[in-house]
C-alpha positions in Angstrom: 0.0 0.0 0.0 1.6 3.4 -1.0 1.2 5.9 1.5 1.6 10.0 1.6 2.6 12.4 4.6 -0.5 14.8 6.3 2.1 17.3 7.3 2.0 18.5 11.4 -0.6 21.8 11.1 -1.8 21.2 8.0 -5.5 22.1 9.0 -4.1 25.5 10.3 -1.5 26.5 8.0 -1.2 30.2 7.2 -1.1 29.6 3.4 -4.2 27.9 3.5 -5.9 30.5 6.1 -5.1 33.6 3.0 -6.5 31.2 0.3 -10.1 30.8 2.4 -9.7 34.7 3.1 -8.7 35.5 -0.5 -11.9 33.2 -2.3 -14.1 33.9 0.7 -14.4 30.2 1.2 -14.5 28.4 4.2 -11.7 27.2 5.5 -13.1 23.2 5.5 -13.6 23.7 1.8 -10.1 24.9 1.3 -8.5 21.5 3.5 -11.0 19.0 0.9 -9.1 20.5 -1.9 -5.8 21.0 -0.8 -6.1 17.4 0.6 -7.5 16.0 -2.7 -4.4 17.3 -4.7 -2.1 15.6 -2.1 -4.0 12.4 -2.9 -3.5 13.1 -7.1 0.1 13.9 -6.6 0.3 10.7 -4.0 -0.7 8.4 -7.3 0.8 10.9 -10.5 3.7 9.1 -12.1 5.9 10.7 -11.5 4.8 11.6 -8.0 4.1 15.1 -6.8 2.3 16.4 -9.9 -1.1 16.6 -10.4 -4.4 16.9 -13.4 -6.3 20.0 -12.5 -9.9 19.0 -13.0 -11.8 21.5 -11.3 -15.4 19.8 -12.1 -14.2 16.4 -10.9 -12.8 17.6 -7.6 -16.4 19.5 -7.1 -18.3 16.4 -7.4 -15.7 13.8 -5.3 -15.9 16.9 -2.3 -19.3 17.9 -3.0 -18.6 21.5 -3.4 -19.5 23.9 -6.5 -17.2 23.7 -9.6 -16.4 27.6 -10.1 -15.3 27.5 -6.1 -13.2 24.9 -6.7 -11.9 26.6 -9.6 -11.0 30.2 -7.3 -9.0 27.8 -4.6 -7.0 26.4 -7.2 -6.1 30.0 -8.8 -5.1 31.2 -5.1 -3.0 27.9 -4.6 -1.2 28.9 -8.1 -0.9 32.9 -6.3 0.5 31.9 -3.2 2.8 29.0 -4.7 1.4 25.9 -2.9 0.9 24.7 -7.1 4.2 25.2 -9.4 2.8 26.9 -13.4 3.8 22.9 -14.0 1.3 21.8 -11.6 3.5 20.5 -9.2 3.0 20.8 -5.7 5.9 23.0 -4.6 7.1 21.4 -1.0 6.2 17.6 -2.2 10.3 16.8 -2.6 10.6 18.4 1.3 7.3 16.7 2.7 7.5 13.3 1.4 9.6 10.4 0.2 10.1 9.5 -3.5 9.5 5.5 -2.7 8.7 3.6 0.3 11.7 2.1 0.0 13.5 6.0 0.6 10.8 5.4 3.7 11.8 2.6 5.0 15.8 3.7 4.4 15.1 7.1 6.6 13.8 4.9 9.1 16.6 2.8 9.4 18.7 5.5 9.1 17.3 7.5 11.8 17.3 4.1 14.3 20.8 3.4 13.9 21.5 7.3 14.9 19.7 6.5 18.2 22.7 6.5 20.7 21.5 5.0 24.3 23.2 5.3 27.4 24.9 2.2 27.9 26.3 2.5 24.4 27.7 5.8 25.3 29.9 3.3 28.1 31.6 1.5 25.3 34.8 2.2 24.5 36.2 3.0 20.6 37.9 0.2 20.4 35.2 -2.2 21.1 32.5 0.0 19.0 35.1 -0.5 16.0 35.4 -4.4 17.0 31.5 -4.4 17.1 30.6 -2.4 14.0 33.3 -4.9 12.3 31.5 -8.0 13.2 28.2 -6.4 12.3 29.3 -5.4 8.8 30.6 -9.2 8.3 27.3 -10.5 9.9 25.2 -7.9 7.3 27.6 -9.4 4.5 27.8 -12.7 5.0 23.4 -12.4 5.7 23.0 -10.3 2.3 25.2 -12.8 0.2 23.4 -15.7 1.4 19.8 -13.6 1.1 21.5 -13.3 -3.0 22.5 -16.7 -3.1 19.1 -18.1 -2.1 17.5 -15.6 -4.4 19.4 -16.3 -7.2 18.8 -19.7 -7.0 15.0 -19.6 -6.5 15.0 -17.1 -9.5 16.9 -19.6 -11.5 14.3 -22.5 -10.4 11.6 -20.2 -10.8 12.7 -19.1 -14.3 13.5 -23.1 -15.5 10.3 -24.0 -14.2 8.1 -21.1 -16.1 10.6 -22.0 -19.3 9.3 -25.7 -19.0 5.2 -24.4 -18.4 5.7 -21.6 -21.4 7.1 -24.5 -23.6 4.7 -27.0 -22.5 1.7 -24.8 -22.9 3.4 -23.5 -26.2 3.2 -27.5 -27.5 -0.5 -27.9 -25.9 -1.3 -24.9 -27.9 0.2 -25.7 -31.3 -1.3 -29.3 -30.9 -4.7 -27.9 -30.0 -4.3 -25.3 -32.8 -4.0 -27.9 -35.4 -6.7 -30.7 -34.3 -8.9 -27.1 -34.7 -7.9 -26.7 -38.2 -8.3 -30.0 -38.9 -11.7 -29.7 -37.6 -12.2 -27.1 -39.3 -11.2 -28.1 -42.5 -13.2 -31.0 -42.2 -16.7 -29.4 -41.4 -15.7 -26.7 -43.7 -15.5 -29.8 -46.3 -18.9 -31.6 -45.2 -20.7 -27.7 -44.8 -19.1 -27.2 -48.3 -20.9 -30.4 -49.8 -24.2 -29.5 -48.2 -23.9 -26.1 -49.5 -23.2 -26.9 -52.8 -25.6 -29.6 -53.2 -28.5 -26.9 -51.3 -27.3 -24.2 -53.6 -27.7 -26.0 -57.1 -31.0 -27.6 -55.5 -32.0 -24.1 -55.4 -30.4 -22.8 -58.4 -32.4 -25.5 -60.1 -35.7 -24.8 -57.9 -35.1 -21.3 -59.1 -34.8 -21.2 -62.5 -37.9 -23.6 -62.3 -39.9 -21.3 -60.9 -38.8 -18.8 -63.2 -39.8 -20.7 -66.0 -43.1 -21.0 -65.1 -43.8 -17.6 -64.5 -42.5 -16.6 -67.7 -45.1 -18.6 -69.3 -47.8 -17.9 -67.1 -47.0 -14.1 -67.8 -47.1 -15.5 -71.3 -50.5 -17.3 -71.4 -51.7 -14.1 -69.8 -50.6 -12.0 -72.5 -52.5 -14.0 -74.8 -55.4 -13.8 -73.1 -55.2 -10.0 -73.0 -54.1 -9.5 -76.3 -56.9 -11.8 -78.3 -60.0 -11.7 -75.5 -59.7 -8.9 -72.5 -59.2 -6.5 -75.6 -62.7 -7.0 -76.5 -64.1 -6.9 -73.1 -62.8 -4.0 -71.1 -61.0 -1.4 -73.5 -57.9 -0.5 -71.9 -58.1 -2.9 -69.1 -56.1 -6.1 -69.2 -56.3 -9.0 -67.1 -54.1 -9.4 -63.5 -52.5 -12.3 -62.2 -53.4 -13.3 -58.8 -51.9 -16.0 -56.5 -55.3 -18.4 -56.8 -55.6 -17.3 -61.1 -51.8 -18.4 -61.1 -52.4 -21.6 -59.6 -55.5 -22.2 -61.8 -53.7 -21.5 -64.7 -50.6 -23.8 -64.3 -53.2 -26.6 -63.7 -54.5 -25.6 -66.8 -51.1 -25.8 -68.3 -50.3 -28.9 -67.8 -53.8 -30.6 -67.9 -55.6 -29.7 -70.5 -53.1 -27.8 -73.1 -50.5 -30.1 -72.8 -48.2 -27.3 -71.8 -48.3 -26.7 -75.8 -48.4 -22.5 -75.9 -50.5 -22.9 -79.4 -53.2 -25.2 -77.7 -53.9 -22.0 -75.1 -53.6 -19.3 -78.0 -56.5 -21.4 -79.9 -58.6 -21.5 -77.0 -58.4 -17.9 -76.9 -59.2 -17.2 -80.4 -62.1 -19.6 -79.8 -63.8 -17.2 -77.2 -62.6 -14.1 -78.8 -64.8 -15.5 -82.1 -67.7 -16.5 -79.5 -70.4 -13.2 -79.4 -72.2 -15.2 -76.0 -68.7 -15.2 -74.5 -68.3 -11.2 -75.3 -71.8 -10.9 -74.0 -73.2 -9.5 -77.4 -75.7 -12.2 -77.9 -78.6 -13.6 -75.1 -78.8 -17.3 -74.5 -80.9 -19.8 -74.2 -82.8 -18.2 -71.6 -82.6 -14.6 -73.0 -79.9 -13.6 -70.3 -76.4 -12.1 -71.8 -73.4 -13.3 -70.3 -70.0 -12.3 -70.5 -66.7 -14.7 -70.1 -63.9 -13.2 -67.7 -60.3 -14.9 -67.0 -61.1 -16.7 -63.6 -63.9 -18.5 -65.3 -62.2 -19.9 -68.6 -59.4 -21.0 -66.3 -61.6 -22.8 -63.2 -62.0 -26.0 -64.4 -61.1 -28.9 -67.0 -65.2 -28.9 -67.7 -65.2 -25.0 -69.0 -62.3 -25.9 -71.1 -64.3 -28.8 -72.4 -66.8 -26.7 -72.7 -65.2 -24.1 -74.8 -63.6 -26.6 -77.1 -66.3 -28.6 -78.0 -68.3 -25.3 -79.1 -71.1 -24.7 -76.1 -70.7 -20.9 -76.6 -70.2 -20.9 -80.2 -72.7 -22.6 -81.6 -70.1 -25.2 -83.0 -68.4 -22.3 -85.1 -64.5 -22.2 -84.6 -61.7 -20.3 -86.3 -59.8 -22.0 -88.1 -57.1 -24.5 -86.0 -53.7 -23.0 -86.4 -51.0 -25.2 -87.8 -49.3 -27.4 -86.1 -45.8 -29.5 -85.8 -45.5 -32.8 -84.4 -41.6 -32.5 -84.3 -40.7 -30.9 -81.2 -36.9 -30.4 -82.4 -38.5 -28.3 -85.3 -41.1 -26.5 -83.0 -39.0 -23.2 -83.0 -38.1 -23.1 -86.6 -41.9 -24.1 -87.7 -42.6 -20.9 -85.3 -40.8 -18.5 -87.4 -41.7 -19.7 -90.4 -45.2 -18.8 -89.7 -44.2 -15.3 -88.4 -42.3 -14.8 -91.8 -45.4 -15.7 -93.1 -47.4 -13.8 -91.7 -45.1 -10.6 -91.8 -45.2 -11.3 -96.1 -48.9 -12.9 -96.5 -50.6 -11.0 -94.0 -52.1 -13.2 -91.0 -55.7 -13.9 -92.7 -54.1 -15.7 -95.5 -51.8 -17.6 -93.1 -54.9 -18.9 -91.6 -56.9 -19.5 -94.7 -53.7 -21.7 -96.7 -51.8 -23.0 -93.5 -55.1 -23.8 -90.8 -55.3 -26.9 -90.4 -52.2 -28.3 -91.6 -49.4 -30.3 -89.8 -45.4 -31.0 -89.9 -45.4 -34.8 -89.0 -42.0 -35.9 -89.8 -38.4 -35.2 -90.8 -36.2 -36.9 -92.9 -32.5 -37.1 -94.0 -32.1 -37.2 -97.4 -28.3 -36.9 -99.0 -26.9 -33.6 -97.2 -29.9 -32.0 -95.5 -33.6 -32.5 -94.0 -36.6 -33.1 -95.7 -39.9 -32.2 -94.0 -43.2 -33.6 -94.6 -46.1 -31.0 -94.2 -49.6 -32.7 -93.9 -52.0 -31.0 -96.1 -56.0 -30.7 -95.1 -56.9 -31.4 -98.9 -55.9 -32.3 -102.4 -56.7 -28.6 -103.5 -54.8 -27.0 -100.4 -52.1 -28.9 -101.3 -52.1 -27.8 -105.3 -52.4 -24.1 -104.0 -49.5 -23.8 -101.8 -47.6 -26.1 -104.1 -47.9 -22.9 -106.5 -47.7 -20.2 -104.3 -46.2 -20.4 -101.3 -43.4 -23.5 -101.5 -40.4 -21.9 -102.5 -41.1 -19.3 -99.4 -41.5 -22.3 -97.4 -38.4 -23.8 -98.3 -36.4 -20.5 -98.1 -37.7 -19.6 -94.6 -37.0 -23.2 -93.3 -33.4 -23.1 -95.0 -32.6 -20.1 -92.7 -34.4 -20.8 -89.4 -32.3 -23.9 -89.3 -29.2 -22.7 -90.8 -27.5 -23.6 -87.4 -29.2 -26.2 -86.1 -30.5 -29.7 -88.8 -31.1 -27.8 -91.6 -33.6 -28.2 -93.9 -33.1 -28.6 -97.7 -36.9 -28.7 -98.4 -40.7 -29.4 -97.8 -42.6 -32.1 -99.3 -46.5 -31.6 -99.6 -48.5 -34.6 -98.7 -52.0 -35.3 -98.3 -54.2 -37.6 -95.5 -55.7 -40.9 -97.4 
């Protein structure tokens, strides 16, 4: 425990009496303060200086901050606080260590002369301070020796704990890694297979929507169009779940299937609610309803709101590795023949096979009679066979379309 010296008259000392007179303070206040800076300097490295904090010495001696602050300036006035904020006496008043302490105390016993030594004679005071000094000798090199020794155990046996705790450490350090490596591995495997389960789940899902969105579109383009004039059809989370079903039930998730539906309502004035039924009430079709059930598709298709009057079937391709190409064949078509005539010369007809013949692919269109046949034999084959040539200019090519007829 370090201690400081409360110097003899300290609560009375003169100084202090002209700093209370001085900040008209009283002098209790003055003692707290001057007693608190003792205390600072006591524990200040190096000792006797102090950190002026007036607000802090306010609040530890309950007194106000800008009182604290005038005793201060007075101690700086009448040099009890150096301009380094030193206590001035601290060097006369107390001891640098406690060893210095403990020294002055020694020093001051062995100044204590008693009586009876007064008695002894020089000689034997020279005799006895001999022996002593031998005594204190001999004692202090045996206090080393025994110290050096237990130093030297002391440092061997913390060499041997640091070196054992050091191997400890390093083998714990690597059976971690390993660890870690390893469930780093296993997490790694799970991850990965997770992720490209995902991945896969995701683009999935994706899919879908896109041609959900697409059906929708459809829908919009060919029926809503009629109904509500600048109002097109939303999908909700119960349509989209209808309409996948759909889909996969009843078009055969076959994008032409669903676009002929449409055109069959759009062609249907009882599904636009421009013609009364049976029982003189009008009705009018709307997306949730053509999409509720397999029965209102059935319904539709087999011409219950048509009077048995469909537009005529679009073409179709029973080669699913020339589904794309067929498709832009029919938009080239289209763009060149105008979408009417498409319909009129192509309705009804289908791509059923493909065939390799010498260098290139040979593709059998279906016709829906003899005279159909003749017609775009004349008119339309050498655009057929052009437009095929270059949608599958990267893919099987096709060198040419034969014309064939059912029977």
């Amino acid at each position: 425990m370090d201690w400081y010296r409360a110097y003899h008259g300290m609560p009375q000392d003169a100084k202090l009496k002209v700093v209370a007179h001085r900040t008209k303070q009283p002098m209790a206040s003055v003692v707290a303060v001057w007693v608190h800076l003792l205390d600072m300097a006591s524990q200040h490295n190096p000792r006797g200086n102090v950190v002026i904090d007036a607000e802090l010495i306010a609040v530890m001696q309950n007194l106000e901050t800008d009182d604290v602050t005038r005793i201060i300036n007075a101690f700086y006035e009448k040099n009890l606080l150096t301009p380094e904020n030193r206590l001035t006496n601290w060097d006369k008043r107390q001891y640098t260590t406690s060893t210095d302490r403990m020294k002055k105390h020694r020093d001051t016993k062995k100044r204590g002369v008693t009586r009876s030594d007064a008695d002894v004679t020089p000689c034997d005071t020279v005799k006895r301070e001999e022996t002593k000094k031998q005594t204190d000798t001999d004692y202090r090199e045996q206090i080393a020796d025994t110290e050096g020794r237990n130093a030297d155990t002391r440092v061997d046996a913390e060499a041997e704990k640091e070196q054992k705790t050091n191997s400890n450490t390093k083998q714990k350090t690597h059976t971690e890694k390993r660890e870690r490596e390893r469930e780093k591995q296993e997490s790694g495997g799970k991850l990965s297979d997770q992720n490209q389960s995902q991945t896969e789940s995701q683009r999935e899902s994706k899919k879908e929507n896109e041609i959900l969105q697409q059906m929708l579109d459809i829908w919009n383009e060919l029926v809503q169009s009629k109904l509500t004039r600048g109002q097109k059809a939303k999908l909700t989370e119960q349509r989209k779940e209808l309409l996948a079903k759909r889909w996969i039930e009843d078009f055969n998730q076959d994008i032409r299937a669903w676009r002929y539906y449409c055109e069959i309502i759009a062609s249907s004035q009882f599904c636009l609610g421009k013609r009364e039924g049976k029982e003189g009430k009008a009705w009018t079709i709307d997306f949730s309803w053509a999409i509720a059930s397999p029965d209102n598709v059935a319904r539709i298709m087999e011409g219950g709101f048509s009077g048995g009057s469909h537009p005529p079937k679009p073409p179709a391709c029973n080669v699913p590795e020339l589904q794309l190409a067929w498709d832009t064949v029919l938009e080239l078509f289209e763009h060149k023949h105008s979408k009417p005539t498409c319909r009129s010369w192509l309705s009804n007809t289908v791509i059923t096979r493909m065939q390799r013949i010498c260098d290139g692919n040979v593709v059998t269109l279906l016709c829906p009679s003899k005279f159909a046949r003749d017609w775009i034999n004349q008119h339309y084959l050498a655009d057929l066979n052009r437009w095929f040539a270059e949608a599958t200019k990267n893919s099987s090519r096709v060198t040419g379309v034969e014309l064939i007829v059912e029977g």
